[in-house]
C-alpha positions in Angstrom: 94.4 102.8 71.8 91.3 104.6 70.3 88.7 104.9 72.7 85.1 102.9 71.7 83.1 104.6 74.2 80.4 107.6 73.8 81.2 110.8 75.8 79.5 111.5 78.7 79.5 114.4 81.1 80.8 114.0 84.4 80.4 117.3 86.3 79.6 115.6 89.5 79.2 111.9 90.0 77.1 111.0 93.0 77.9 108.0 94.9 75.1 106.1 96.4 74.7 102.8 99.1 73.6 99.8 96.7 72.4 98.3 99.8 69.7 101.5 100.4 66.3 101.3 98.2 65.9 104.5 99.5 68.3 106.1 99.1 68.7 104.5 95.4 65.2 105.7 95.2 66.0 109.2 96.1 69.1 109.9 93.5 67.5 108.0 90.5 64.9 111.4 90.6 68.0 114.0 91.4 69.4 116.4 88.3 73.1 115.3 88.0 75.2 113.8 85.2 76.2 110.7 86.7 74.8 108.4 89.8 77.3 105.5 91.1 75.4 102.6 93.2 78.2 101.2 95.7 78.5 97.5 96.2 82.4 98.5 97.4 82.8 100.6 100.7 79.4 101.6 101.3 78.3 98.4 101.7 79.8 95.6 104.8 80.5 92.6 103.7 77.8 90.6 104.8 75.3 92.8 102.9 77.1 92.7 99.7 75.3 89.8 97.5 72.1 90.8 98.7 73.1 94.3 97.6 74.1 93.5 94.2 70.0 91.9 93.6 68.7 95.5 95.1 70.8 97.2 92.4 69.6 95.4 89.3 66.2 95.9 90.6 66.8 99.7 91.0 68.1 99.4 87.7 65.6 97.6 86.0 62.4 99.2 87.7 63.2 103.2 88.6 63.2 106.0 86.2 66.5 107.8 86.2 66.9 111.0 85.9 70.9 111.3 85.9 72.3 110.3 82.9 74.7 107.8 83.7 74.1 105.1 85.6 76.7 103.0 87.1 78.1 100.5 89.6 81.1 100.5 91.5 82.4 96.8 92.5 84.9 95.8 94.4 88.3 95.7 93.4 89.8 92.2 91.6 91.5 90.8 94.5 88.9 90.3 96.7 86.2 87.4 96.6 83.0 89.5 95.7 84.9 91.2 92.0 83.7 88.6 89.6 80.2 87.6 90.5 79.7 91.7 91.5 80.3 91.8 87.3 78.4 89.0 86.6 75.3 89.3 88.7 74.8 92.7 87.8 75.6 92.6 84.2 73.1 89.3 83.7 70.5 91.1 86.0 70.3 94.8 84.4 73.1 95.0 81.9 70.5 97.0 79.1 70.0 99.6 82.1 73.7 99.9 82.7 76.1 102.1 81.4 79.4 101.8 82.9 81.4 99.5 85.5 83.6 100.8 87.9 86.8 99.7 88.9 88.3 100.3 92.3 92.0 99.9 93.3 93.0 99.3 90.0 96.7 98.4 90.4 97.7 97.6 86.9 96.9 97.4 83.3 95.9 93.7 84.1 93.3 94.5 86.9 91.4 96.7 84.0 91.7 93.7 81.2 89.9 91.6 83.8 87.1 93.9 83.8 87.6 94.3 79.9 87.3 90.9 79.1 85.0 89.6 81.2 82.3 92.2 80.0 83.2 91.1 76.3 82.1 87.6 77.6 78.7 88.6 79.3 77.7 90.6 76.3 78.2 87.9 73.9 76.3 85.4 76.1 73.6 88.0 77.0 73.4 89.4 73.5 73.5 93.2 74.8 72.7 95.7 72.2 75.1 99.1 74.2 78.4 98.6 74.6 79.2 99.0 78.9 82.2 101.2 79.6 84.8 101.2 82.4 85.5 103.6 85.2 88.8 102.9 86.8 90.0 104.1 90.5 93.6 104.9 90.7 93.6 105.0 94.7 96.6 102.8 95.5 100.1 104.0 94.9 100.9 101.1 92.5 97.6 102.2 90.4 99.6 105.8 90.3 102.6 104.3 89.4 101.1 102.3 86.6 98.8 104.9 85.9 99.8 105.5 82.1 99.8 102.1 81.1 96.5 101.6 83.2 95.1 104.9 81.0 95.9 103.1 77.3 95.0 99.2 78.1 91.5 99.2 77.0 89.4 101.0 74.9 86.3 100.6 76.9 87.8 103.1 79.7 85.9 106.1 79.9 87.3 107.7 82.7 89.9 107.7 86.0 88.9 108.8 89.1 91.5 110.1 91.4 90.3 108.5 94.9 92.5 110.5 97.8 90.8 108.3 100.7 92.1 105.1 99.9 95.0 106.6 98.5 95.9 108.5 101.2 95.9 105.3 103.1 98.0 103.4 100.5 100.7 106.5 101.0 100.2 106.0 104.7 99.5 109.9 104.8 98.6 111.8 108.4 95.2 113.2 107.4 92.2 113.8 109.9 89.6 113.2 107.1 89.6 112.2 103.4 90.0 114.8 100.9 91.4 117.4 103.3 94.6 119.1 102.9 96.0 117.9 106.5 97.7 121.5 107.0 100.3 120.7 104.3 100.9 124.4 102.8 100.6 123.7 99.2 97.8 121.9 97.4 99.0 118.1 99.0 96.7 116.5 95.9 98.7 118.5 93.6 100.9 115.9 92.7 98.4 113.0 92.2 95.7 115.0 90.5 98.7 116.3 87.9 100.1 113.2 87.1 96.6 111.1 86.5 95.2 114.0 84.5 97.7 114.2 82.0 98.0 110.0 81.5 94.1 110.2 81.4 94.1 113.2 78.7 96.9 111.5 76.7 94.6 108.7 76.3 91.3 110.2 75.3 89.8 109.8 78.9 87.7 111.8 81.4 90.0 112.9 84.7 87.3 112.9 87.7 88.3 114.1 91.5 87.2 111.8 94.4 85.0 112.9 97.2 85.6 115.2 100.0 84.6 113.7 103.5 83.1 117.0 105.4 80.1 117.8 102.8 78.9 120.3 105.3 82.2 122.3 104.7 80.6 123.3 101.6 83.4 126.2 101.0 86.2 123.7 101.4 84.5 121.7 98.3 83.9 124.5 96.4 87.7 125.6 96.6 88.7 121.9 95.7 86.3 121.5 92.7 88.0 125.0 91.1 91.6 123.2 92.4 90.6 120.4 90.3 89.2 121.9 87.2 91.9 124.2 86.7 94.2 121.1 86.5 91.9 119.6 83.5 89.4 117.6 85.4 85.7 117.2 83.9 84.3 117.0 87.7 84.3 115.9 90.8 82.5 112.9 93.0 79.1 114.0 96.1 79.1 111.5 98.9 76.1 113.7 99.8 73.2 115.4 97.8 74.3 118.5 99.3 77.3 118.5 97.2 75.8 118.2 93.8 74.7 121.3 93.1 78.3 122.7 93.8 79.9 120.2 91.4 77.6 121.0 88.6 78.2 125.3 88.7 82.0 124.5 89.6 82.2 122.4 86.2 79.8 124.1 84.2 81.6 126.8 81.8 80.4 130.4 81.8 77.9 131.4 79.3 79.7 134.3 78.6 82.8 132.9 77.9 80.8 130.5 75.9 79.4 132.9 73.2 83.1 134.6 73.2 84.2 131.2 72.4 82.1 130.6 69.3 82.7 134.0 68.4 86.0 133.4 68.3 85.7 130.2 66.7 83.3 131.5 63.7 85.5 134.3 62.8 88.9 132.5 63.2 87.1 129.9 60.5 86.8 132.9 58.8 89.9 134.0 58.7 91.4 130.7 57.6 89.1 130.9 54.7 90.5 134.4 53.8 94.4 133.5 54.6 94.5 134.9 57.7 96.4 132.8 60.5 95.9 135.1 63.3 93.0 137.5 64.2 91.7 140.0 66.4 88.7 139.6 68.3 86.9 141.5 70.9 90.2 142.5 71.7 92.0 138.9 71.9 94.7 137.7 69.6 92.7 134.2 68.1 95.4 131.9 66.5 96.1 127.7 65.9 97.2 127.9 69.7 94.5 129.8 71.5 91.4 128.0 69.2 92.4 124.9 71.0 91.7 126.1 74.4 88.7 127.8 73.1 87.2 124.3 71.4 87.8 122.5 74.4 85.6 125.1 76.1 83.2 124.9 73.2 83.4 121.0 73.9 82.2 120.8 77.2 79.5 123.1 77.0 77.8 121.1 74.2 78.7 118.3 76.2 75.7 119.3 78.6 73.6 121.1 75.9 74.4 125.1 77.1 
């Protein structure tokens, strides 16, 4: 299914308590590419439809600086999913950008979402189109994670969440996002296998969050894990993890202007006949420019 929605970058996606004007405050002035406002986990149940009217009015009345804005609702089975979608949409759906999903389980969970947002912006007359985010933190989501990838074309991106996921799996971890002393990279599998069904489909592949943000080497070495797998960035459950996530996924300058070299004179090339070159001492052919456009890709992505 061709994906409808615009391209966004998604170096580090902050998420922040929709039940906290200040702390709402505080992020919609922070430098990132995305912000998430929680009405799932960070919120207790009790505080959750008063949470959703602080959210819209964050929305509606701050001046963000990120350049994403989203909310994260609760997942489809639970009582709060619908009017989570509904309030918020009606309230501040022209300041809104994307929905996101959590515990998606199956294609179905997603058309939910799909359709329901087709409804509210026929009634409400929205001019922007409001894309998905979908969660694949249950082990049924990862089983059904390729059909959950091509059901809709307003999925933007998946999100690998290890907490919850860790918990479906019934792992023995101490804290979420940790490798629990297994010797390999225990997220290797998960991250592998949603990264390809995401990139198959046109979609951005996003780590989850990593518990300990004072362990601010352990994140680093995560982020690179995660990037070198194909993933466009990683979530911050604190501010202090932001500025990580944006260096970790923000391509070299260096190998930037290689890559355009590259690119120009293999352009060149083609024009002349030529089917592979030399340059700056690297072979450039049909399978190399590939890597070196997506490079290209996600640099102009976030204007460097």
């Amino acid at each position: 299914m061709a994906n409808l929605q615009p391209r966004r970058p998604r170096r580090c996606q902050l998420s922040v308590p929709g039940s906290s004007e200040k702390m709402m405050t505080k992020a919609a002035a922070l430098e990132l590419d995305h912000v998430f406002l929680d009405l799932e986990d960070a919120v207790a149940p009790s505080a959750k439809p008063g949470a959703r009217g602080m959210i819209v009015e964050a929305l509606n009345s701050l001046t963000w600086t990120p350049r994403t804005r989203c909310v994260r609702i609760n997942d489809v089975e639970t009582e709060w999913c619908h009017d989570d979608i509904i309030e918020v949409v009606t309230g501040a759906g022209a300041n809104l950008d994307t929905i996101m999903l959590t515990k998606a389980k199956s294609a179905a969970d997603v058309m939910f979402v799909h359709l329901l947002l087709d409804q509210l912006e026929q009634k409400l007359k929205l001019k922007r189109r409001i894309g998905i985010e979908c969660l694949i933190e249950e082990v049924e989501g990862m089983m059904h994670v390729e059909e959950i990838a091509a059901c809709s074309d307003r999925l933007e991106c998946l999100v690998f969440g290890m907490g919850d996921y860790s918990a479906s799996q019934q792992m023995q971890l101490a804290e979420v996002g940790s490798t629990g002393g297994y010797p390999p990279d225990i997220w290797h599998y998960p991250r592998y296998k949603m990264t390809i069904a995401a990139r198959a489909n046109g979609l951005d592949p996003v780590d989850g969050p990593y518990a300990n943000f004072r362990n601010a080497e352990a994140f680093t070495k995560e982020a690179e894990r995660s990037l070198i797998l194909g993933m466009v960035g990683k979530w911050a459950i604190h501010p202090s993890q932001v500025e990580i996530a944006q260096q970790v996924f923000s391509p070299d300058p260096q190998a930037v202007d290689s890559a355009r070299r590259q690119k120009a004179a293999y352009e060149a090339a083609l024009a002349e006949g030529l089917g592979a070159i030399n340059v700056d001492g690297v072979m450039v052919d049909a399978a190399s420019i590939r890597i070196v456009e997506n490079l290209i890709h996600r640099a102009d992505l976030i204007g460097s």
